[in-house]
C-alpha positions as CSV (number, residue, x, y, z in Angstrom):
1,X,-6.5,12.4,-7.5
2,X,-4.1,9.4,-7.0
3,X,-0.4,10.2,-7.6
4,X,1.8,7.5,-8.1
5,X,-1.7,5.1,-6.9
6,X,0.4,2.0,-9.1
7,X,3.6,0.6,-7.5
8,X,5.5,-2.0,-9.5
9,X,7.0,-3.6,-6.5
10,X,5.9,-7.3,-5.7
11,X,4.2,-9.0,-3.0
12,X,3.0,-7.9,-0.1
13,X,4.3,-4.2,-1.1
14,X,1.5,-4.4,-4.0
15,X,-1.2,-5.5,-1.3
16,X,0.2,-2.5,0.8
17,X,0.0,0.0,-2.6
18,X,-3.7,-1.2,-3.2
19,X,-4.8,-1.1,0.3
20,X,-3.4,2.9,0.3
21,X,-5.2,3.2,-2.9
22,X,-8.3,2.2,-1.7
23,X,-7.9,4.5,1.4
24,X,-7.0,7.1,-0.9
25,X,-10.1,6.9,-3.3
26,X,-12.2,6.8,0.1
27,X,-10.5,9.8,1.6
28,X,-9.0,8.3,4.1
29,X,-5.7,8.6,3.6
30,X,-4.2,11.4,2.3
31,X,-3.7,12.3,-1.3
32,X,-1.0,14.8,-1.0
33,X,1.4,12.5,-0.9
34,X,2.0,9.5,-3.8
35,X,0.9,6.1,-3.0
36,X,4.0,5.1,-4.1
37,X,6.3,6.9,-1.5
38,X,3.9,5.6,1.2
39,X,4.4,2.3,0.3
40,X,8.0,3.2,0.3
41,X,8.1,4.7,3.7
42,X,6.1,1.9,5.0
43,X,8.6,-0.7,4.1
44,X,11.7,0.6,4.8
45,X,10.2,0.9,8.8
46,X,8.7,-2.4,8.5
47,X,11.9,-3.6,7.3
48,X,14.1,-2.2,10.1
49,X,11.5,-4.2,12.3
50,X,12.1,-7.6,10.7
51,X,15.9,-6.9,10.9
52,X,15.5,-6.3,14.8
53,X,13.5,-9.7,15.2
54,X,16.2,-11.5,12.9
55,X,18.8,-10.6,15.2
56,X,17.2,-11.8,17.9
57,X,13.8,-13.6,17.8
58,X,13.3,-13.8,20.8
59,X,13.2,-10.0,21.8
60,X,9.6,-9.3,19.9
61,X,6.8,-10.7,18.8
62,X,6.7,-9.9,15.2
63,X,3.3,-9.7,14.0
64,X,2.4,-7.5,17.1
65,X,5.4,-5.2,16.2
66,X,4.2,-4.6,13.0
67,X,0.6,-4.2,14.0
68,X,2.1,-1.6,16.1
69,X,4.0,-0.1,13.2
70,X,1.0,-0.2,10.7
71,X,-1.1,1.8,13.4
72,X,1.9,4.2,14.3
73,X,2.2,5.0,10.1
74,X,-1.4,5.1,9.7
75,X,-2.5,7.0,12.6
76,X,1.0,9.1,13.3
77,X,2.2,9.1,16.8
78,X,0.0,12.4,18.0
79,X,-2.8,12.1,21.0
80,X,-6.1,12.2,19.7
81,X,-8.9,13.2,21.3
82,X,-11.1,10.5,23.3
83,X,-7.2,8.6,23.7
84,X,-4.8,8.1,26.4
């Protein structure tokens, strides 16, 4: 049950849509919740990231921050068991 599973968007938000997709089908990420407004949600943080390293470049190393972010969306910010 895929809501929303398409997204229309371009780039790398269709390679996020598809990857969500795939995690979906597999039941691994929930289906509650559209594709589409995860792909949504995801941007808009990974866009207030990219504004932060455009203001000053030096103050983060991007790709790490959004490695960071990715695992933050993806795994929530809650301490699972076996981590700390």
């Amino acid at each position: 049950m895929n809501q929303g599973a398409e997204y229309r968007g371009g780039g790398s938000q269709s390679l996020i849509a598809e990857i969500i997709r795939l995690g979906q089908e597999a039941g691994e990420i929930r289906q509650d919740i559209s594709a589409k407004l995860l792909v949504k949600q995801i941007d808009i943080l990974r866009s207030v990231v990219v504004m932060d390293w455009l203001n000053d470049p030096s103050s983060l190393e991007l790709r790490k921050e959004i490695a960071k972010l990715v695992d933050l969306f993806l795994d929530g910010a809650l301490i699972k068991e076996g981590s700390q």
